[in-house]
C-alpha positions as CSV (number, residue, x, y, z in Angstrom):
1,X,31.8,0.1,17.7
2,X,29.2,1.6,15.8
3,X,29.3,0.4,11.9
4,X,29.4,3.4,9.8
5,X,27.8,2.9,6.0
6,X,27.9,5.3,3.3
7,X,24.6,6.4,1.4
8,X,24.8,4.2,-1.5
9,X,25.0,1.5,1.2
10,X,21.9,2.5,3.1
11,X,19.7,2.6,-0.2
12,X,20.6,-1.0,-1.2
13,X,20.0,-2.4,2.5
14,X,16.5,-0.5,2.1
15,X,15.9,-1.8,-1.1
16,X,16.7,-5.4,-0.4
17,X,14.5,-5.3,2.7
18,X,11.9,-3.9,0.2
19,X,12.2,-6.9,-2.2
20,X,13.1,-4.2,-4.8
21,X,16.9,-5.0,-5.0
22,X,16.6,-7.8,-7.6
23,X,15.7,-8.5,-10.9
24,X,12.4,-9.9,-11.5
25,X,12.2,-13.5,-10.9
26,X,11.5,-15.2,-14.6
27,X,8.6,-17.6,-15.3
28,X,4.6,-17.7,-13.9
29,X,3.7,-15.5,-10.0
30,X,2.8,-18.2,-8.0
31,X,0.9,-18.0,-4.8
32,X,3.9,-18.9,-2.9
33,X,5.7,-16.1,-4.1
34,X,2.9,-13.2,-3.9
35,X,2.9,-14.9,0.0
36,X,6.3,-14.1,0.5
37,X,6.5,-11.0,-0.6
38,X,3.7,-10.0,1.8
39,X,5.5,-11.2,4.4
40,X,8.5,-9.5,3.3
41,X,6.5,-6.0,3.4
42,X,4.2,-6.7,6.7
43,X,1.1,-4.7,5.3
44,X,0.5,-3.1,1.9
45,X,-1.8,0.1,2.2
46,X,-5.4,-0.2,0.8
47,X,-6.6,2.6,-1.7
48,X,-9.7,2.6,-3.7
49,X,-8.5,4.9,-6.6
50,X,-8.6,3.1,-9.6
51,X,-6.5,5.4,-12.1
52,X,-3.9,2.5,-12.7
53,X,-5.2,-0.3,-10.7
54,X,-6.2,-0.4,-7.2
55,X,-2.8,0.8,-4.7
56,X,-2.8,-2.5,-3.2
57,X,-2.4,-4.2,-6.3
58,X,0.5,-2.5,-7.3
59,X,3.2,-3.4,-4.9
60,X,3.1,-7.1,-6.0
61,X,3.1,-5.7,-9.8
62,X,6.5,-3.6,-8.9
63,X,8.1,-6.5,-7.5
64,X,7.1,-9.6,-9.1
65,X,5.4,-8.3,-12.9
66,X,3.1,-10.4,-14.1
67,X,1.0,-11.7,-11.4
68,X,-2.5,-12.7,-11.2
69,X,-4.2,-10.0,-8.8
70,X,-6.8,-13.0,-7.9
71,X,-4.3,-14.2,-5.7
72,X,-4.6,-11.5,-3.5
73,X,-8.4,-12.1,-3.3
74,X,-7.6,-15.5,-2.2
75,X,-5.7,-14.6,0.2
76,X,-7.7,-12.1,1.8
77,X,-10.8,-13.9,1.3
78,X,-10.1,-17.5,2.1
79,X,-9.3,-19.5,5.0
80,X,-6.6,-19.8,6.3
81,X,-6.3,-16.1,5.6
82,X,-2.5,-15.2,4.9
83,X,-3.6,-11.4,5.0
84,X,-6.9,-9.0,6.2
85,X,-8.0,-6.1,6.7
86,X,-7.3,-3.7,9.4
87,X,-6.1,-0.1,10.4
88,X,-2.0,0.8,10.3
89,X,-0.3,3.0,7.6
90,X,-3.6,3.9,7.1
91,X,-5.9,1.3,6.2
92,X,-3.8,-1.7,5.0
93,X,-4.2,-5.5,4.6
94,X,-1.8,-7.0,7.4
95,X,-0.9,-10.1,8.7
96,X,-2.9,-11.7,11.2
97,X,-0.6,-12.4,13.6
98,X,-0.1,-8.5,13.9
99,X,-3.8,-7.6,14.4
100,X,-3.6,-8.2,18.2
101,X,-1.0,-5.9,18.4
102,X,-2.3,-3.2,16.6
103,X,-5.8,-3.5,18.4
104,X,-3.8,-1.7,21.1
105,X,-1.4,0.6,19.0
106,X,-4.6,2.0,16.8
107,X,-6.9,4.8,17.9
108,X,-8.6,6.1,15.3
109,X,-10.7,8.3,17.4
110,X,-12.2,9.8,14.2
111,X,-13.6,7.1,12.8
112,X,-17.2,5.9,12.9
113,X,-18.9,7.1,15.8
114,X,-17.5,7.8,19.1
115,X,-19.8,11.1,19.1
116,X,-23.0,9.0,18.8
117,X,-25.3,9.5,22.1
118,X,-23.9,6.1,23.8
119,X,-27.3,4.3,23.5
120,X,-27.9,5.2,20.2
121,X,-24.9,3.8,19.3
122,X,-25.0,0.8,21.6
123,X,-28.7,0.0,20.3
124,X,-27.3,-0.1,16.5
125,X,-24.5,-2.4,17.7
126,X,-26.3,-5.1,19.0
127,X,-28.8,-5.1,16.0
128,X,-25.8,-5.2,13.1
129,X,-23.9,-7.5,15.4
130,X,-26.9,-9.6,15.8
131,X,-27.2,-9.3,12.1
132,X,-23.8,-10.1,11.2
133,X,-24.3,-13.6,14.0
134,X,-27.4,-14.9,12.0
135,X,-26.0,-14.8,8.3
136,X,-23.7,-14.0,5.5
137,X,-21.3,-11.2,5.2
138,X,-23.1,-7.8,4.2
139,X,-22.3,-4.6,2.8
140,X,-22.9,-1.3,4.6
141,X,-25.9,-1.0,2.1
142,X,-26.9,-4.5,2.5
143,X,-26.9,-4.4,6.2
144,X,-29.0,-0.6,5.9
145,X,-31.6,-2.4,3.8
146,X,-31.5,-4.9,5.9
147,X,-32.3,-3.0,9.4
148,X,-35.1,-0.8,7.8
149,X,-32.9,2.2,7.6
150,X,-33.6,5.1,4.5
151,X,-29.9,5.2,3.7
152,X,-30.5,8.4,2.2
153,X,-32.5,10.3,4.9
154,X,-30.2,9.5,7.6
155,X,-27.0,11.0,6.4
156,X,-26.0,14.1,8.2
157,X,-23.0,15.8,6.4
158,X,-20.3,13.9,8.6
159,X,-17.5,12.9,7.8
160,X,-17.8,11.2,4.0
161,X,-21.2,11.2,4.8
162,X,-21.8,8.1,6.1
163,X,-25.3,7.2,7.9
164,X,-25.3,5.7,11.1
165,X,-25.4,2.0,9.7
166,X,-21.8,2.7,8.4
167,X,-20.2,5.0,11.1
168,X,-21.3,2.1,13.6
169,X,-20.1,-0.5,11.5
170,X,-16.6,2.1,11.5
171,X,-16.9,2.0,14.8
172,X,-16.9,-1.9,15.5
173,X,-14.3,-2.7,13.0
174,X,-12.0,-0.1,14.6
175,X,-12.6,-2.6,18.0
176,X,-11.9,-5.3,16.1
177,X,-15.3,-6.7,16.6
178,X,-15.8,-7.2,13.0
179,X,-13.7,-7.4,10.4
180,X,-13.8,-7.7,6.1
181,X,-14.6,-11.1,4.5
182,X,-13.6,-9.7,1.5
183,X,-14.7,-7.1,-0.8
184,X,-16.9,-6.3,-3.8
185,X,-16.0,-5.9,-7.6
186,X,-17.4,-2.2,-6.8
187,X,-14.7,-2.4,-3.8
188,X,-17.0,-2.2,-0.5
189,X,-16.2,-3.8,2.5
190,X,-18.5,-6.8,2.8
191,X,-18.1,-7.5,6.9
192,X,-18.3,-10.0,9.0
193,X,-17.9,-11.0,12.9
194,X,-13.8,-10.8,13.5
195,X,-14.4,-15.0,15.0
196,X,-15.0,-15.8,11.4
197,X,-12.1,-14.2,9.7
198,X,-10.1,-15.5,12.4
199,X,-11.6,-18.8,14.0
200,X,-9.0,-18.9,16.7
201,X,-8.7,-15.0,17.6
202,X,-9.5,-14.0,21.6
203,X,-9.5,-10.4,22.5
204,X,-7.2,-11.2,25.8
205,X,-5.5,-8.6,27.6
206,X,-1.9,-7.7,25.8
207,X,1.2,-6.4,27.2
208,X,1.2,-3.3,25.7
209,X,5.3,-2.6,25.5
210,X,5.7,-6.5,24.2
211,X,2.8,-5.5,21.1
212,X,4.6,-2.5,20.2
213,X,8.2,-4.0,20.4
214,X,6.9,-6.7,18.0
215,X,5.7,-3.6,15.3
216,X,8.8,-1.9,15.4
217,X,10.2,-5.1,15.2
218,X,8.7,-6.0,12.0
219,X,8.6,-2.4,10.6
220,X,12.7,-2.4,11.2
221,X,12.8,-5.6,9.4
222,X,10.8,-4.0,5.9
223,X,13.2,-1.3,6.2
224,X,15.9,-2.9,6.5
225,X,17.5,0.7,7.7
226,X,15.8,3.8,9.3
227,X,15.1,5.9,12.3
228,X,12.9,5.5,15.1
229,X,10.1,7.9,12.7
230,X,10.7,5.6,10.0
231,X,9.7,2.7,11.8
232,X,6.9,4.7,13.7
233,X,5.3,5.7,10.8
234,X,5.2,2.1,9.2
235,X,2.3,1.0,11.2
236,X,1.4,4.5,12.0
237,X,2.3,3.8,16.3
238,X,3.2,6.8,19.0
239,X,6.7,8.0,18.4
240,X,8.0,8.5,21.9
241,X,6.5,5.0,22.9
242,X,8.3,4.4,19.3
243,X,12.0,5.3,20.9
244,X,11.7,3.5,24.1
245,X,10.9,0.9,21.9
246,X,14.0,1.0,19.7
247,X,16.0,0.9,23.0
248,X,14.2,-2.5,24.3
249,X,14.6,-3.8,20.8
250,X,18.7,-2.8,20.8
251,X,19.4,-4.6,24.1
252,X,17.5,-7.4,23.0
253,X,19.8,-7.8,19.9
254,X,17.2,-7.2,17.2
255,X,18.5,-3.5,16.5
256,X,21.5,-2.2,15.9
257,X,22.7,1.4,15.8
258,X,24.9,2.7,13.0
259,X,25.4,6.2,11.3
260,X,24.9,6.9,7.3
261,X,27.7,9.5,6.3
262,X,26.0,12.8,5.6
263,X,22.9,12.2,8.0
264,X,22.9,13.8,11.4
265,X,19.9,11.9,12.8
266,X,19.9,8.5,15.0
267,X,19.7,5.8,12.7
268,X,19.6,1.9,13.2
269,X,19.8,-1.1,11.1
270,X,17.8,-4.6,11.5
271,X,19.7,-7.4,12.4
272,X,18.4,-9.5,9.6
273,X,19.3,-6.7,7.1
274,X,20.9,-7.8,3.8
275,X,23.4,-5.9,2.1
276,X,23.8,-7.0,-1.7
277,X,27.1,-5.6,-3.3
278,X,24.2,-4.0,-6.0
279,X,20.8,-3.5,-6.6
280,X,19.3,-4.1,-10.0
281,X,15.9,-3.5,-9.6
282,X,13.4,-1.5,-11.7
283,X,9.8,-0.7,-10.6
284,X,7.1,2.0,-10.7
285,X,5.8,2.8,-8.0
286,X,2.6,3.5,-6.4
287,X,2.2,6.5,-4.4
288,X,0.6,4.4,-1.6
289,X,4.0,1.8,-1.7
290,X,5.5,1.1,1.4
291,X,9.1,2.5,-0.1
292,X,7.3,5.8,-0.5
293,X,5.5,5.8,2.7
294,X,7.4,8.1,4.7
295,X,8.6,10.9,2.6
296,X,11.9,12.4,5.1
297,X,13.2,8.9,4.2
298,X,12.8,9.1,0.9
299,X,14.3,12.0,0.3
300,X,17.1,11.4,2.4
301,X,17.7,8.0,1.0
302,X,17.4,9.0,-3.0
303,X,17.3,12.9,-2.8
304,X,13.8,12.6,-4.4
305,X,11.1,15.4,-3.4
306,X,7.3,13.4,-3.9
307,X,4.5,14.5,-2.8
308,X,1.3,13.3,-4.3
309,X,-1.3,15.6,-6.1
310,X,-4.2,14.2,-6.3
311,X,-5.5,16.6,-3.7
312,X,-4.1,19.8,-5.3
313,X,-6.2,21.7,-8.3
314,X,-5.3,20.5,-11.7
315,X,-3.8,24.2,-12.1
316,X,-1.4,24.3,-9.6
317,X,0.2,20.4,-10.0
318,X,3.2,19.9,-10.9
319,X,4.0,16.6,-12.7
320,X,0.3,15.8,-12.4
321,X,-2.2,13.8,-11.0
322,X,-1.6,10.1,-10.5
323,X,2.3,10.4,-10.4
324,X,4.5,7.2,-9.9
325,X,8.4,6.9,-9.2
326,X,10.1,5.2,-11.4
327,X,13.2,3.2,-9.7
328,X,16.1,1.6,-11.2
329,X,18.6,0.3,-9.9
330,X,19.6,1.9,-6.5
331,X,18.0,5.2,-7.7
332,X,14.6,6.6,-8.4
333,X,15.2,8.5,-11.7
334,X,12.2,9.8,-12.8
335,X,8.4,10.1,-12.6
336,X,5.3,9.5,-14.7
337,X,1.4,10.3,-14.5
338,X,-0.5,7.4,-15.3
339,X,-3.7,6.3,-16.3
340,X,-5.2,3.3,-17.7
341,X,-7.9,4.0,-20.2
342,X,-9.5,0.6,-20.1
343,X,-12.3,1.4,-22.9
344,X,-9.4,2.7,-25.1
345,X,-6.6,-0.2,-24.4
346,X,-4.4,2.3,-23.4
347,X,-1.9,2.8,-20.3
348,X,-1.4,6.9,-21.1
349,X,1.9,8.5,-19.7
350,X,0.2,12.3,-19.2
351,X,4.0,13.2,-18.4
352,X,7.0,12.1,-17.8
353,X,9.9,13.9,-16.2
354,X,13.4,12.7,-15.5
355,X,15.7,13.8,-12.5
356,X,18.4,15.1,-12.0
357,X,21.2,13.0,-12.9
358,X,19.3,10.0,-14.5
359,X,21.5,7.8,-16.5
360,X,21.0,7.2,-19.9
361,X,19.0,4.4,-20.3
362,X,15.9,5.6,-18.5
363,X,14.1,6.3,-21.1
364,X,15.0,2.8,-22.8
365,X,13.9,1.1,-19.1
366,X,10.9,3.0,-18.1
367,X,9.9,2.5,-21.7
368,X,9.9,-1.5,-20.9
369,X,8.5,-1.1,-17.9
370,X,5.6,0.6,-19.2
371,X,5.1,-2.1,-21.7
372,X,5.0,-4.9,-19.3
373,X,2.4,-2.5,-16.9
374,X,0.3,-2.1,-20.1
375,X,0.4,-6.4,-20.5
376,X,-0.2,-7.1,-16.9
377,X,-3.1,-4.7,-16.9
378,X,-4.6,-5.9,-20.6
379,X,-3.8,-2.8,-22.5
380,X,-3.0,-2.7,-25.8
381,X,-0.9,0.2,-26.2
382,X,1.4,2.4,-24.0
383,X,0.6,6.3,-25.4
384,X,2.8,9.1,-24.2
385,X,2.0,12.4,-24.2
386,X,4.1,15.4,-25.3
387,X,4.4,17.0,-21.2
388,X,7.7,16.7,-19.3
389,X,11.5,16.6,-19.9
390,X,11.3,12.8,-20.6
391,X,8.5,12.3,-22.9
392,X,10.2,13.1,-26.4
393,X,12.6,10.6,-25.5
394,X,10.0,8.2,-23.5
395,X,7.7,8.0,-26.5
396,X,10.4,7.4,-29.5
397,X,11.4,4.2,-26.9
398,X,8.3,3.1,-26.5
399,X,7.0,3.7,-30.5
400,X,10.3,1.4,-31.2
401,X,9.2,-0.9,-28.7
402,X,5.8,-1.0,-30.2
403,X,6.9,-1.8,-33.7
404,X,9.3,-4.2,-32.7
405,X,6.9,-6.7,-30.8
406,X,4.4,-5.4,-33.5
407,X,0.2,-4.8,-32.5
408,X,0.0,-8.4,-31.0
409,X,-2.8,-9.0,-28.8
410,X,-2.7,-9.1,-25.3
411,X,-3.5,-11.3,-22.6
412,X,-7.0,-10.6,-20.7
413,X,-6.5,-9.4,-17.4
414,X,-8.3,-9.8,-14.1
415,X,-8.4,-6.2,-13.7
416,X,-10.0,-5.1,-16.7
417,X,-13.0,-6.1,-14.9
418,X,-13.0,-3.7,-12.4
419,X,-14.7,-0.1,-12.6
420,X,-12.7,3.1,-13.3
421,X,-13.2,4.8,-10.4
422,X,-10.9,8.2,-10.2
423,X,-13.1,10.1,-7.8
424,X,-10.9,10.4,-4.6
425,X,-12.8,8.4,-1.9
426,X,-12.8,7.2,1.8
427,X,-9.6,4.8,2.2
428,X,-12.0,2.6,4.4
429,X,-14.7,2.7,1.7
């Protein structure tokens, strides 16, 4: 019989399959627990605007606080690597033992240079593979200077206006011929030969309905609850090759259907899925986070309309133009525009607007939220400005706050090394 679950229970089987169910866990962020947290999302999306902090940093931040982003770094960047980089909900850091899988699930026919003259393009392969063999791991610059290109001359208006060093580079990471050893304080990819990121990889043939059945399986579980576009769209895989997946994964005990009263769509539930009686939670939220990914769900899960604006004119945005959900508890009740202004010390709220129906205390709990945001990043101060429906409120919290833990001195941060970089970007920069 088909287990029927009301709304509220649908959100907290999400959340807890998000890690975003619980409180905070008290005391240091080790390596352990950033680990399982990865594991616990499958891939976190890669972003290199810097308004806040870059995206991929931010998921840890909204489920574990104060963590040392250098962990991530290590785990990207050393062997055994726990996480790299490759191509699903958009580009992402995975884990390892999915990039097989996707190898056959990801065509990104757009990337690189599948419209190079095939000798051209095979001619520029061997040399940067042949480059790659004989030393270190190089930038797309690096590896330009280093084959005698003129970066500058060779660009021809395509895409982000790559020349042909990086479009071929594109093009043999999209393969899975080469890969990311790790990346530059300025955020480029420094590549490498895929052998060396993983020693014991082999690009054997796969069976193609067993790969996808194991990313729909791993999708279902960081759900926790969805549809068959849900889990589709978490690795970014072919929706009707999606459903006959869902069906394989059902009679093989790993799915199981239910309904959520009030939806009319097909909806299934991971057999691992945890229920907790509540959630108590409280997290802002990057617009690239994996809760946020697919925006049907979202808004059928919390009623919440998001849609990010970076992309639209500054005249016609809304709430403006690095927004982030704020969630608490089981709901998301309100939103804020962010930036850190590192040479200030600041963490500025340009606005902050509350939904409909938010309880209370939001402005008393986005307020510490803000202020742990502002010490994991090395701010000194949270500053809100006078836009949105929550910002009177927001800034009298957060003033009270302030005067309270008085104008101690924080900690240095990791990231208050990094470049501001707001300028919108390639993702695979």
């Amino acid at each position: 019989m088909t287990a029927s679950l009301s709304l509220s229970q649908a959100r907290r089987i999400a959340l807890a399959a998000q890690g975003l169910a619980k409180v905070r866990p008290a005391g240091p962020v080790t390596p352990r627990a950033v680990g399982r947290t990865f594991a616990q999302l499958q891939l976190v999306q890669i972003d290199s605007v810097n308004v806040v902090a870059r995206s991929h940093y931010l998921p840890f931040f909204s489920r574990l606080g104060n963590y040392d982003p250098l962990i991530l770094q290590a785990m990207a960047g050393r062997k055994p690597r726990r996480m790299m980089e490759y191509w699903a909900h958009e580009a992402s850091f995975i884990r390892p033992e999915h990039f097989h899988d996707l190898l056959l699930w990801q065509k990104r026919a757009w990337v690189g240079a599948h419209n190079l003259d095939p000798l051209v393009r095979g001619d520029m392969e061997d040399r940067i593979l042949a480059a790659l063999s004989a030393g270190r791991p190089m930038t797309a610059s690096e590896l330009t200077a280093r084959l005698g290109h003129d970066e500058e001359a060779e660009r021809d208006n395509w895409g982000w206006n790559w020349n042909i060093v990086k479009r071929v580079l594109e093009h043999l990471f999209e393969q899975g011929r080469i890969s990311a050893a790790s990346r530059t304080p300025q955020f480029e990819r420094q590549y490498t030969l895929t052998s060396r990121v993983l020693p014991e990889m082999t690009l054997s043939t796969l069976d193609a309905e067993a790969s996808l059945d194991r990313l729909m399986d791993a999708a279902a579980q960081a759900h926790g609850i969805g549809t068959v576009r849900c889990f589709s769209d978490y690795f970014r895989t072919p929706l009707k090759a999606g459903a006959d997946s869902v069906q394989r994964l059902i009679r093989a005990g790993r799915l199981e259907p239910v309904t959520v009263r009030g939806w009319d769509r097909a909806t299934y539930r991971h057999v691992g899925a945890k229920l907790p009686r509540r959630a108590e939670g409280r997290a802002l939220l990057s617009p690239f986070d994996s809760l946020v990914f697919e925006r049907r769900r979202l808004e059928g899960l919390f009623g919440f309309h998001y849609r990010i604006e970076i992309y639209t004119p500054a005249a016609k945005r809304q709430f403006g133009y690095y927004v982030l959900p704020f969630l608490l508890r089981e709901a998301i009740v309100a939103r804020v525009d962010l930036k850190a202004d590192r040479a200030a010390g600041q963490l500025l709220v340009r606005s902050a607007y509350g939904e409909v129906g938010a309880p209370p205390d939001t402005a008393v709990e986005l307020a510490a939220e803000l202020d742990l945001m502002a010490n994991w990043l090395g701010l000194q101060e949270v500053v809100v400005w006078p836009v949105g429906d929550l910002a009177a409120d927001l800034s009298l919290e957060v003033n009270c706050r302030a005067d309270g833990l008085g104008q101690q001195g924080r900690p240095a941060s990791p990231l208050r090394g990094e470049p501001d970089n707001v300028a919108l970007v390639s993702p695979v920069d």
